[in-house]
C-alpha positions, 0 to 999 in steps of 0.5 A: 500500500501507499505510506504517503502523507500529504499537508493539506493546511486549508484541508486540514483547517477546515476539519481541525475539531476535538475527538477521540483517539480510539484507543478503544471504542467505545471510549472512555466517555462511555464506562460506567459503574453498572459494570462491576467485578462480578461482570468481569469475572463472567467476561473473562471466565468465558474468554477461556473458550476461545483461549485468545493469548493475553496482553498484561499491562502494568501501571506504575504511577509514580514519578520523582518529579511531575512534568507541567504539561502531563495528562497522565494518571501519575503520583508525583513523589521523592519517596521511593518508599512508595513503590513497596506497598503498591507492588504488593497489591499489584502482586495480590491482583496479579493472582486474583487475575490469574485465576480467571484465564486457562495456564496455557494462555500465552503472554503475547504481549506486555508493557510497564507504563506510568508513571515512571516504571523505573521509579522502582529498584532493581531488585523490585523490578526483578521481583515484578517479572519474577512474581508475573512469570509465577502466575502467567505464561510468558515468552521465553524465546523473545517473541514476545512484545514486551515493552516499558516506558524510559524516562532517560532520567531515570536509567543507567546502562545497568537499567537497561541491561537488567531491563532486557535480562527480564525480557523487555524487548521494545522501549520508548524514550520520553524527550518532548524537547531538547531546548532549554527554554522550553524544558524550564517552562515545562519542567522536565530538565533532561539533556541531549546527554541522558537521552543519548546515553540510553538509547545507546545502551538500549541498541548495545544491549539488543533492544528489536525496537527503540521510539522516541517520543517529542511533543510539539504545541508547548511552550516557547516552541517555534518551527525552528526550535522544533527543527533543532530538536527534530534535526538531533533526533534524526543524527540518531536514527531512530526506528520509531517517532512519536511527535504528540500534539499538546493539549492544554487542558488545565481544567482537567489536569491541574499540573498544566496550570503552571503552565503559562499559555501566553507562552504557548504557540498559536494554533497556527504555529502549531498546524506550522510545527507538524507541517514541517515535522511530517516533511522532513520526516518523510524526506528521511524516509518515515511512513506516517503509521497514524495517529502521531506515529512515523516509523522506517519502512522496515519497522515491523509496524510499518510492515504489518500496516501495509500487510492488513495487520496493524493493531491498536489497544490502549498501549498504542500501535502494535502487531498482536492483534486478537490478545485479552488485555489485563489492566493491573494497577490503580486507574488500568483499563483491560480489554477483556472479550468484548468489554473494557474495565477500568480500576480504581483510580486512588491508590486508597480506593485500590488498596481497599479492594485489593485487601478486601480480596477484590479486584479493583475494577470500578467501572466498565462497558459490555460490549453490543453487537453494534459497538463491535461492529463499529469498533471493527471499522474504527479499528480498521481504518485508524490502524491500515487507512482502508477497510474491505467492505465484503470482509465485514460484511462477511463476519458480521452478517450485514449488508455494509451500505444499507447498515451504515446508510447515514454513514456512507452520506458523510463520507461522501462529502469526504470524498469530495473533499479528498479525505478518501476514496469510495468505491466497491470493494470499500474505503480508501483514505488518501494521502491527505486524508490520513492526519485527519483519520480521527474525522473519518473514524468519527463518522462511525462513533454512533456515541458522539451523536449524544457526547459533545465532541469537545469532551476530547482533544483536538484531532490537530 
């Protein structure tokens, strides 16, 4: 398939509205406390029947110090002495969780977020592998996609090797930005040293996949600022880019309030930053993925992209699609059949649950047969910009055009306006539609027609 991304500013200006990101359908907007533990525990005892493998994500919400402009569930604190009592409850989880899937289901896929994942110790994060080894099967021959999250400030060359030793094999690198002014406004001080230096031991020490993440819309950036940060990030060579958008959302996030939005580029100088960064990506020979992801060509997401195969969960774009996800840890979401379940979202009303002998989960949504059908398509086109229409029609029993009616009516403005094509066989997102897939998905979102829109970011 065709990679290729175009700038279309007028396209772009005309369609820059706030929606959601799919990292589920339906979204978050959509849980609810009706779903309770007793309805996870039916929907994951049934997923046995099927033996689908498993995806475990771990959240640790700590940080030593909290970055202004995060949007995170995170716990900002010095005292290390924190991580004890969590990892504990985290490991009584881990068991209650177990005994709900068949030992035989495989650990595709695993990935420690934050937070800061290695807030904790060494020995704590031996512990932490050891203890999910105890109680699920996982990879021993680095198949496996095993990922965590690096603050380089927190890492040495002994952390990344002990890292691969446990069996991670992929890894993102937070940088944001190299710019100083910028790093002060934001409060993350981190040099171009710290950065290098864990990227070298990661690449030293085997890791298949390395991505660094930056964030453009922040305070003080310019195109040219972001130039100078994006120029030494490619001297690097990464396989990976993230280049996420800031929202500035300081009613919902109260570190973004110490923000000062005088300081923040206009919405003009951003849709400016992301132009520039989108073509000189491409002139180094990225694909744009979708949804503020650029890899090489040869990069295993961008292989399974123009394969039909590319996934998207909670822990973003991914190659293990069809995996149950186990949310462990306070405020994780799994995916788990066809539901999405969320924890409790204070380390108090966790703990509480997890002394108690529950499992934690607060709140959730089953799944009907038109939320997956919906999610099928959503899923389709923010991961591989095309969709087979005889293939869903196929697996869900449906005549596509007659069932989407009103959908096909919108799309048909799209067209017109160069987003995609329509044909036959089905929808094609064109090249200068693709930074605007969140548009197009929208249309299949039967839930924003009573949820305003503005409840999510920008899709720019």
């Amino acid at each position: 398939m065709d990679q290729s991304l175009i700038f279309d500013l007028e396209l772009i200006k005309r369609y820059d509205t706030s929606g959601p990101r799919y990292t589920s359908y339906p979204t978050a907007v959509q849980f609810h406390e009706g779903f309770g533990e007793e309805d996870y525990r039916r929907v994951a005892q049934g997923t046995n029947v099927s033996a689908r493998p498993l995806s475990l994500y771990f959240h640790i919400p700590f940080c030593d110090t909290v970055c202004f402009y995060c949007g995170c569930n995170k716990i900002a604190t010095k005292d290390r002495g924190l991580a004890s009592p969590y990892l504990d409850r985290v490991y009584k989880e881990m068991a209650l969780q177990a005994e709900l899937f068949d030992d035989n289901r495989m650990v595709d896929q695993l990935h420690w977020g934050g937070g800061t994942p290695t807030f904790i110790s060494h020995a704590q994060m031996t512990e932490l592998m050891e203890t999910t080894r105890k109680h699920f099967k996982l990879h021993d021959d680095d198949s496996g996609e095993y990922s965590i999250e690096i603050d380089p400030r927190e890492v040495t060359g002994e952390t990344v090797a002990l890292l691969r030793r446990l069996g991670f094999n992929r890894m993102s690198l937070g940088v944001q930005d190299f710019e100083a002014q910028v790093q002060k406004a934001v409060n993350r001080i981190q040099s171009e040293q710290e950065t290098m230096a864990a990227l070298a031991a990661a690449r030293k020490e085997g890791f298949k996949s390395i991505s660094l993440d930056l964030i453009y819309g922040l305070p003080h950036q310019t195109v040219d600022s972001f130039a100078r940060t994006l120029e030494r990030v490619l001297a690097v060579d990464p396989d990976r880019l993230s280049i996420f958008n800031y929202a500035h959302l300081p009613e919902m996030f109260k570190p973004q309030r110490r923000i000062n939005e005088a300081d923040l580029p206009s919405p003009a100088a951003k849709l400016d930053i992301l132009q520039m960064t989108a073509e000189r990506l491409q002139s180094a020979g990225y694909v744009y993925i979708g949804m503020d992801h650029f890899a090489k060509p040869d990069d295993e997401l961008a292989v399974a992209q123009r394969e039909g195969k590319l996934y998207r969960n909670f822990q973003g774009y991914s190659t293990h699609a069809g995996c149950d996800l186990i949310g462990l840890g306070v405020t994780s979401i799994g995916m788990v059949g066809d539901s999405y379940s969320q924890n409790q979202r204070t380390l108090d009303a966790y703990y509480a649950s997890i002394d108690a002998g529950q499992l934690p989960v607060f709140r959730g949504i089953e799944l009907d047969a038109d939320d997956v059908l919906r999610r099928a398509v959503i899923t389709r086109l923010i991961c591989n910009f095309d969709l087979n229409k005889a293939q869903i029609e196929q697996q869900y029993k449906i005549d596509f055009n007659d069932y989407f009616k009103v959908e096909m009516e919108t799309l048909r403005d799209m067209e017109r306006d160069g987003l995609l094509g329509l044909d036959d066989a089905g929808i094609h997102v064109a090249a200068k539609g693709r930074l605007l897939i969140r548009n197009i998905c929208m249309v299949f979102d039967k839930y924003l027609r009573h949820t305003s829109a503005q409840r999510f970011s920008k899709v720019i």
